[in-house]
N, C-alpha and C positions, 0 to 999 in steps of 0.2 A: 490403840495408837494408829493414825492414819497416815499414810504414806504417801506422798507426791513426792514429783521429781519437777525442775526445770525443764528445754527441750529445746529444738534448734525450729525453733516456727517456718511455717511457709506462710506465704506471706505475699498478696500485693502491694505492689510499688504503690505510695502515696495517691500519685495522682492518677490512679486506676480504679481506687478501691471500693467507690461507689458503683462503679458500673461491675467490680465484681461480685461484691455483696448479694446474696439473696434471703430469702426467708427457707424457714426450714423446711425439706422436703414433703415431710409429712400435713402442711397446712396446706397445702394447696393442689389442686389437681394437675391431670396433664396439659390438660388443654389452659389451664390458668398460668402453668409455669412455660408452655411455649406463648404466649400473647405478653409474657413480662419480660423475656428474652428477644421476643421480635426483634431486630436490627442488632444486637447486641452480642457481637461471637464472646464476650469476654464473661459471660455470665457465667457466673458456677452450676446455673441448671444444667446447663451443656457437660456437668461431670455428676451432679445430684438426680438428673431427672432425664439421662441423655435421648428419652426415647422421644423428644422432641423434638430428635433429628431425621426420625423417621415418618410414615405415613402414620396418618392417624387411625387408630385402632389395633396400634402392631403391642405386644404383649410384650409391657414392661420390663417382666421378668423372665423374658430372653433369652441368649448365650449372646446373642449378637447386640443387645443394648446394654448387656454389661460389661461386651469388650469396645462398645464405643466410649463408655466410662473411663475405662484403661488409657483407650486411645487419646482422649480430650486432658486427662491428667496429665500425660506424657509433654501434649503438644500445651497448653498451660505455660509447662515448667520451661520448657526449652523455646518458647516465644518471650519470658520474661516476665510472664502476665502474674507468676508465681514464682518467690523469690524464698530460697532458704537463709535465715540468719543464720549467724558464721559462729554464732555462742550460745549457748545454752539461758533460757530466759522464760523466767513469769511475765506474764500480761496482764496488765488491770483493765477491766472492759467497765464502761457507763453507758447503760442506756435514761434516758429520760422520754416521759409519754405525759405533758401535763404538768402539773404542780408534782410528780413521782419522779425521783432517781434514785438509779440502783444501782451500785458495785461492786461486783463480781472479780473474781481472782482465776486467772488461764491458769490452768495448770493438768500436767500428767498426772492423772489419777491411777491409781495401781487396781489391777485387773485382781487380784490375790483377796484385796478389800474388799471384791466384791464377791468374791467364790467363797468366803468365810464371812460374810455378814456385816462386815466394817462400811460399807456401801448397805443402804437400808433401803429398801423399797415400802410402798404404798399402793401398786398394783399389781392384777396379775395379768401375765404379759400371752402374747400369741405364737405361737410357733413358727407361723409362718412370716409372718412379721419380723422376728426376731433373724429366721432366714434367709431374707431378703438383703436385711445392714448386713449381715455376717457376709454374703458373696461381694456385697459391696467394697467391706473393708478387707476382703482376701485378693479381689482384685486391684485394687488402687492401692494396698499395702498401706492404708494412711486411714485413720480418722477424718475423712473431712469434714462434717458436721459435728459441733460438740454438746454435749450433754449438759443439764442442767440440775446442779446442785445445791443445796444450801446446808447450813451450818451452825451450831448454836453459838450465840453472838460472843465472840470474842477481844478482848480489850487491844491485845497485841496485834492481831491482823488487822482491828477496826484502825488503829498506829499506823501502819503500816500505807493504808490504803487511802485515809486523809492526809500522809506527808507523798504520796507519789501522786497524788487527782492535783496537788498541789502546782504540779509544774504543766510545762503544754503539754497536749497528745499527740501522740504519733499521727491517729488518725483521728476527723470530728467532724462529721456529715449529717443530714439528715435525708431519713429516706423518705420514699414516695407516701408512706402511710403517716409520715411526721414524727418519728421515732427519731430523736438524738444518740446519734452511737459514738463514744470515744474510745480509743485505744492508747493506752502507755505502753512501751518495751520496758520492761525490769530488768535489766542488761547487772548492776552492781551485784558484784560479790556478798557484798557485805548481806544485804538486803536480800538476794536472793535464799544464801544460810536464815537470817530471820525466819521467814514465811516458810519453809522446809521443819524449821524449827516449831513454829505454832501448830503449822499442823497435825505436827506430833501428838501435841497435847488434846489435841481432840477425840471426843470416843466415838464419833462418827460423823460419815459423810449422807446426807440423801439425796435422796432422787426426789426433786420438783416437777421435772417433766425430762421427759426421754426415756419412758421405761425400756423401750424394746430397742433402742439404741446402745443405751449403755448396758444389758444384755450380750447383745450381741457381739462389741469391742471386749465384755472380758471374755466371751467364750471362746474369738477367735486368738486371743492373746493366750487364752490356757490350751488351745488348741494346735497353736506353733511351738508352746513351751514343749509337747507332749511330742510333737516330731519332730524336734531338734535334740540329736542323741548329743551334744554338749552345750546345751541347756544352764547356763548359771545362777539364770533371777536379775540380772541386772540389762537385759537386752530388750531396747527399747520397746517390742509387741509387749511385754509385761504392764505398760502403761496406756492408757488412753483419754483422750480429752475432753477437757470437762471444766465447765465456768461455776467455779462455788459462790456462793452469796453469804453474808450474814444472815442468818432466820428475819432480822427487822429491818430489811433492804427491801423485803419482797411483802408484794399485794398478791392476795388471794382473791379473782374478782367469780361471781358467781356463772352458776351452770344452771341453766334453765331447762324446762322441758315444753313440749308440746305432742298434742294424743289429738290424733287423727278421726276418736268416734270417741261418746260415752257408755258404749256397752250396751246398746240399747237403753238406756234412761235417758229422760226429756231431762233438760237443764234446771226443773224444777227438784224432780226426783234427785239428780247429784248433790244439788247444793242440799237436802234434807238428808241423806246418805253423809254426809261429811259431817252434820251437825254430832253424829255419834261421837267422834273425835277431836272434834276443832271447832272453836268458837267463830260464826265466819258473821263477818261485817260486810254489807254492802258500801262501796266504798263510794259506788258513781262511775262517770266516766274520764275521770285526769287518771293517769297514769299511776296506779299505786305501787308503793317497794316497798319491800320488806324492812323490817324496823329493827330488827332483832334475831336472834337466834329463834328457832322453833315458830317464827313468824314466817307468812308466806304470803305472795301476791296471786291471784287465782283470777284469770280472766274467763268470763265466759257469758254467752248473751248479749255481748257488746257492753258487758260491765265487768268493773273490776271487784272484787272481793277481798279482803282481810282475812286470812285463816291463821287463828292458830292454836298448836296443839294445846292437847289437854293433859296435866302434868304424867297424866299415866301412860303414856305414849313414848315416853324419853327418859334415856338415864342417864342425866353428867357425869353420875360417875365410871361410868361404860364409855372407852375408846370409839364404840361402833354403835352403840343403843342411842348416845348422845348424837348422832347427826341427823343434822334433818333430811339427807337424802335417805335414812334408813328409816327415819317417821313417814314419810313421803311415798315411797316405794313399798311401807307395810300396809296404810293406811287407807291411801288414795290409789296407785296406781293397780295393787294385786287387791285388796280387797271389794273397790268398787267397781276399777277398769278391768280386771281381767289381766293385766301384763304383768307377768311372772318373772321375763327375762328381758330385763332392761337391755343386754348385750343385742339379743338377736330379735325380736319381737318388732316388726315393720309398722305399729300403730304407731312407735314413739318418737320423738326424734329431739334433738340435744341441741342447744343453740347458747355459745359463750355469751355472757354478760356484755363484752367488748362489742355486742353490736346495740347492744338496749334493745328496753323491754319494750319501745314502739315495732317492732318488729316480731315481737309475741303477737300484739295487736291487729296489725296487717295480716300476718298468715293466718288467724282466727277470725276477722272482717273478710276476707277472703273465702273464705269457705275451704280452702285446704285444711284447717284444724280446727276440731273442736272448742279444745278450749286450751290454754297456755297458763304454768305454774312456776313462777320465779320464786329460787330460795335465796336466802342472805349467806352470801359467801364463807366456807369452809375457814375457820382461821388457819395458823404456820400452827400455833401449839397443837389443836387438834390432829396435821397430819401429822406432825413430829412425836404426840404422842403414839399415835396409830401405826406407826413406823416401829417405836420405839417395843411397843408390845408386843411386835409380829404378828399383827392385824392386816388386814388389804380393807380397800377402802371399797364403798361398793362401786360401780362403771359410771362413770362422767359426773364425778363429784368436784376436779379440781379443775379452772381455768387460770393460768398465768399470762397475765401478759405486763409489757411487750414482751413478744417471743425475740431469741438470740438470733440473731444476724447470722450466716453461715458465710462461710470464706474469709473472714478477718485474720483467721488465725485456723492453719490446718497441722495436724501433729502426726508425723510418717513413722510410721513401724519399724524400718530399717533405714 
């Protein structure tokens, strides 16, 4: 049984909310999040990224850019720019990117869900990553960026979320990347019990993306539980924020890679090296994509290639033998290149699908890489299986997009 609650949103006032909105901390750099904030004091970098109120070069992780954090939250709420509702309420979020939309449910997720497994993860998280959100959300006392989860698709929430997209939004903007974002307040009683009520019936929530965020929000929620000697379960750190989705709301788009050298082998040698595994086709020079599962696009030479494995390479019926970032990384990357650790290993480097694969092409016409390896996108059943077995996925397997908007809706601990 999963547990959400309602919550009293903060929230900017309508006609601010674009200039509040940002993308999520983690997508983007310092320098990338102060040149998007330029002229714009009302930005939520100024409380997500605040060290872009100082000089450049000054260490993030701070004392003093985590109580500018504090300090910009404060002054936020008490300029207006951030508004608390006066009742306790779910939110419906839509983003649309193209012929794709998705709707997601705001809601306070329970911290306890996730200290006992009811919250499923799909990767493994970092420590000090994890460390960083956790001073974040012990100084601002608040979630202010939310986590992103999905859900197996259900008839009564799917009810739920076609009779409230039904009416206008609170909020309905489009941001600078072309991403539609809308907002409902779920203020009814009636409607709020429902959705409290579905999610009961559910046997779990997951993690789509925000491993080390949602981490972090329950550790410091079990963390306040542990130093408040009257402690009940019912005090709002117990929960933290989080947009769930249907499982078939959401696009998995792919994760590509690019290798810096071939190990010493001429690009004749690779491609006979791979024949042991993968049938590879010269494709030419148009752009080639993968077609299928255990199919691959392989640029190299200033051509494209067709790779794919060979059935003894992969196990469907294997959570983890079945993906092709695990044929990939056995195959091609440790057995011909040399790279053992996808994590830390400075030959490779990871590049989302959301930019396309002419961009594989350029950094390999370039002569900064080698050569470039597009796979065909991770399905939801895959991680949901991989989840479901207590599996981890291996490093830079999933790309979501569009990513959640941050500031729409922030959820305070006390």
């Amino acid at each position: 049984m999963v547990k959400v609650k309602p919550f009293k949103g903060l929230r900017p006032p309508k006609a601010i909310v674009e200039k509040v909105a940002a993308r999520p901390y983690d997508v983007l750099s310092s320098a990338e999040a102060r040149k998007e904030a330029d002229g714009n004091e009302q930005s939520l970098y100024h409380i997500t990224r605040p060290e872009i109120e100082f000089a450049d070069g000054i260490d993030e992780h701070s004392s003093e850019v985590y109580q500018r954090a504090i300090d910009n939250f404060h002054k936020f709420q008490e300029n207006g720019w951030l508004v608390e509702d006066k009742e306790e309420c779910y939110y419906l979020y839509a983003q649309t990117m193209g012929d794709h939309k998705q709707y997601g449910l705001v809601v306070a997720a329970s911290s306890r869900d996730y200290m006992e497994g009811r919250i499923k993860k799909h990767e493994l998280t970092r420590h000090d990553k994890e460390e960083d959100r956790m001073k974040h959300i012990r100084n601002t006392r608040a979630n202010v960026e939310p986590v992103f989860f999905a859900f197996h698709d259900n008839a009564e929430l799917e009810a739920i979320i076609n009779r409230v997209a039904g009416q206008e939004a609170e909020y309905d903007f489009v941001s600078e990347d072309g991403i539609r974002h809308e907002l409902w307040v779920i203020g009814d009683k009636t409607t709020i019990g429902q959705i409290t009520k579905a999610f009961e019936s559910l046997p779990a929530l997951y993690i789509a993306d925000g491993h080390h965020r949602t981490a972090a929000a329950a550790l410091v929620g079990d963390e306040m539980a542990r130093n408040n000697p009257h402690h009940t379960g019912d005090e709002e750190y117990n929960y933290f924020l989080a947009v769930c989705f249907p499982e078939s709301h959401l696009k998995i788009i792919d994760y590509n890679r690019l290798v810096k050298d071939l190990n010493g082998h001429t690009e004749g040698e690779f491609l006979e090296l791979l024949k042991k595994h993968f049938d590879v086709v010269p494709m030419g020079v148009e752009t080639y994509h993968p077609t299928g599962l255990h199919n691959f696009a392989l640029y190299v030479g200033g051509q494209w290639y067709s790779l794919t494995a060979h059935p003894d390479t992969y196990d469907d019926n294997d959570p983890i033998r079945c993906l092709d970032v695990t044929v990939s990384s056995k195959y091609i990357f440790d057995e011909i290149l040399g790279i053992t650790d996808l994590r830390r290993d400075k030959r490779i480097d990871f590049v989302g699908g959301i930019r396309g694969l002419e961009e594989l092409k350029a950094r390999v016409d370039s002569g900064e890489m080698a050569m470039a390896l597009a796979l065909y996108p991770v399905t939801m059943h895959q991680l949901l299986t991989i989840a479901d077995t207590g599996n981890i996925m291996p490093p830079k397997t999933t790309w979501f997009e569009p990513k959640l908007r941050s500031g729409l809706v922030i959820h305070k601990l006390e």
